[in-house]
C-alpha positions, 0 to 999 in steps of 0.5 A: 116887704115893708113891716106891716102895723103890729107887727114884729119881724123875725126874719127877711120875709117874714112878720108876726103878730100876737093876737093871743099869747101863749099858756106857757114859755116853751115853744116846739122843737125842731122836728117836734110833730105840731097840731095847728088851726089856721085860717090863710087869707091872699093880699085882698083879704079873701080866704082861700084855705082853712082848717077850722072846718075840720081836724087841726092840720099836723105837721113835723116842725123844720122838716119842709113840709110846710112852707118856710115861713110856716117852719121858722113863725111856729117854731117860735109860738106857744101853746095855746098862742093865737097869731097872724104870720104875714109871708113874702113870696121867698118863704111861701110860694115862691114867683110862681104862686100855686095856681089856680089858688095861690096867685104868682109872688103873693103875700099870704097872711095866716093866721095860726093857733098852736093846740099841742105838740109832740117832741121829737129829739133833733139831732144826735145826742151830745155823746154822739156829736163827731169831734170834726164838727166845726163852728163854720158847719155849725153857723148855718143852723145857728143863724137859723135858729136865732132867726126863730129866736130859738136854741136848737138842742144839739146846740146846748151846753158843751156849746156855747151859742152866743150872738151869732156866733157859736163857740165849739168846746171840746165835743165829745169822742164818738164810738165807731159804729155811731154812723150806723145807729141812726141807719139801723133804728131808720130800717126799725122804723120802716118796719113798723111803719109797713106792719102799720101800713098793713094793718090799716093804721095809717096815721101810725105808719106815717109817723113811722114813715116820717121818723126815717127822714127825721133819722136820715137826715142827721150828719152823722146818719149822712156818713153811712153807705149812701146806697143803703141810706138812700134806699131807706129815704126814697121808700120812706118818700114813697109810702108817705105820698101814698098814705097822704093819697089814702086820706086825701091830703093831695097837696102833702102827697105831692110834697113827699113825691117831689122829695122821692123824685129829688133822690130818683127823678125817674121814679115811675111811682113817684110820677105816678102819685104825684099825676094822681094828686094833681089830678085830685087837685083840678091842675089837669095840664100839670097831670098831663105832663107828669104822665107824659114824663112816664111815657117817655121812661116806660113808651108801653105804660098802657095806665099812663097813656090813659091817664094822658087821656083823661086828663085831656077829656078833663081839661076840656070839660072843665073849660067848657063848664068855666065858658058856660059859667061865664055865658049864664052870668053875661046873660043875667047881666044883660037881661038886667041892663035894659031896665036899670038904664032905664030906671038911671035915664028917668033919674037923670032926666028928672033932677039934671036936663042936661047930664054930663057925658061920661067922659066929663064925669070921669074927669 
């Protein structure tokens, strides 16, 4: 992607633009929960998503829920900041695109505005880092980090980042039991998140819901009984898409099913939520297979074979209401053709006797 006029490269694939600087110096952390407005705009300049229309969009900084090039661009913004992130194909949607919206290995710009943020500690505290921890385990995330022009605050001070490079210095010991805090403040979490969940309040459990993931996926909460921690992530990844589901929010649903069915690609429920949101989002063919996959692990699911149906019915419908569409709008245009040839031949014959052909006239 060649650099574009004004603007600044943070990374392969990735450029930004300032069009209106930021209130103060400090910018999100990871796994900071950020609140955005955006405007994003295909090659040709047509808008096809915005939130200005509605509340800001809210996401949990570096954790995948959005695009890459969304994670490492905001991560390097300030409050207040306006600015236009322009996004290759490998930090966006990928060859294949998100159709019928988003066309194959488009180039998407978006244009963001950071309202606020809520912190969130990343990583495990300093006394908690494991002795083992080495500078070639460490280098993934530091280089990820300089990208975004930002120091991860595990890597602070004993850690000396510099460059690229990132000097270990005598870590500090850990306690026995530190592969077993994060496991047991992740099931905490998902307690409150289900007495939320009851409650109604479903922003609030979703919160709790997505504090799991951000406790899970630490080094040293991946070093505990992987049945247990699993067991916490996939529940985790299922009341997600369910609340995402509740308020509508069809495309984030599908994001927090895609990472359940990662853990467990037989996951019914995970199938199923993920059916109903394509469903929600008009892709009834992708629907169609997804319900099918769950006939093929549950042969007697009667609500899947319905579903395969409707979304049959649905395609159908939906291509018969695209035909006449395109029938009205052929026959506007033929009814108006007659009288604007002849309005054109009058013109023509009046200043030119002898008009050139058309195939003169394109040469």
């Amino acid at each position: 992607m060649a650099d574009a006029e004004g603007f600044v490269q943070l990374c392969e694939g990735l450029q930004k633009k300032i069009i209106q600087e930021g209130q103060d110096t400090a910018s999100p952390l990871i796994g900071s929960t950020v609140h955005v407005h955006y405007t994003g705009r295909l090659e040709n300049g047509d808008v096809f998503d915005s939130s200005r229309t509605r509340d800001p969009f809210r996401f949990n900084l570096g954790r995948e829920h959005v695009v890459k090039g969304w994670d490492i661009g905001v991560a390097t913004m300030k409050k207040g900041e306006r600015c236009e992130l322009l996004i290759a194909p490998k930090l966006g949607y990928g060859p294949s695109g998100h159709p019928p919206i988003i066309p194959p290995g488009a180039i998407l710009t978006f244009e963001v505005e950071l309202i606020r943020w809520e912190s969130e500690e990343f990583g495990p505290p300093m006394d908690m880092v494991k002795d083992e921890l080495s500078v070639a385990a460490m280098q993934e995330r530091v280089d990820e980090a300089e990208c975004a022009g930002l120091l991860l605050p595990w890597l602070r001070l004993p850690y000396n980042v510099r460059g690229s490079h990132a000097m270990l210095s005598s870590p500090p010991k850990i306690p026995d039991d530190a592969t077993l805090k994060n496991i047991k403040a992740a099931e905490e979490a998902k307690e409150r998140g289900n007495d939320f969940l009851k409650q109604g309040k479903l922003k609030l459990a979703l919160k709790e819901y997505q504090r799991i993931e951000v406790l899970l996926e630490h080094r040293h909460a991946k070093e505990a009984p992987s049945e247990k921690r699993d067991a916490l992530m996939l529940a985790a990844f299922l009341n997600m898409a369910t609340i995402h589901q509740m308020l509508n929010e069809e495309v984030e649903t599908v994001a927090a099913c895609d990472k359940a069915l990662k853990m467990d690609p037989k996951n019914v429920k995970a199938l199923y939520r993920k059916g109903h949101a394509k469903n929600s989002l008009a892709l009834y063919d992708e629907a169609e297979a997804i319900f099918t996959d769950i006939t093929l692990i549950q042969p007697n699911n009667k609500d899947a074979q319905l579903q395969i149906r409707l979304c049959k019915q649905r395609s159908k419908e939906f291509e018969q209401s695209g035909r006449r569409r395109y029938k009205r709008l052929f026959a506007k245009k033929s009814a108006a053709e007659p009288a604007a040839h002849e309005s054109t031949s009058k013109e023509i014959d009046a200043d030119d006797p002898q008009p050139c052909t058309s195939a003169e006239h394109e040469a």
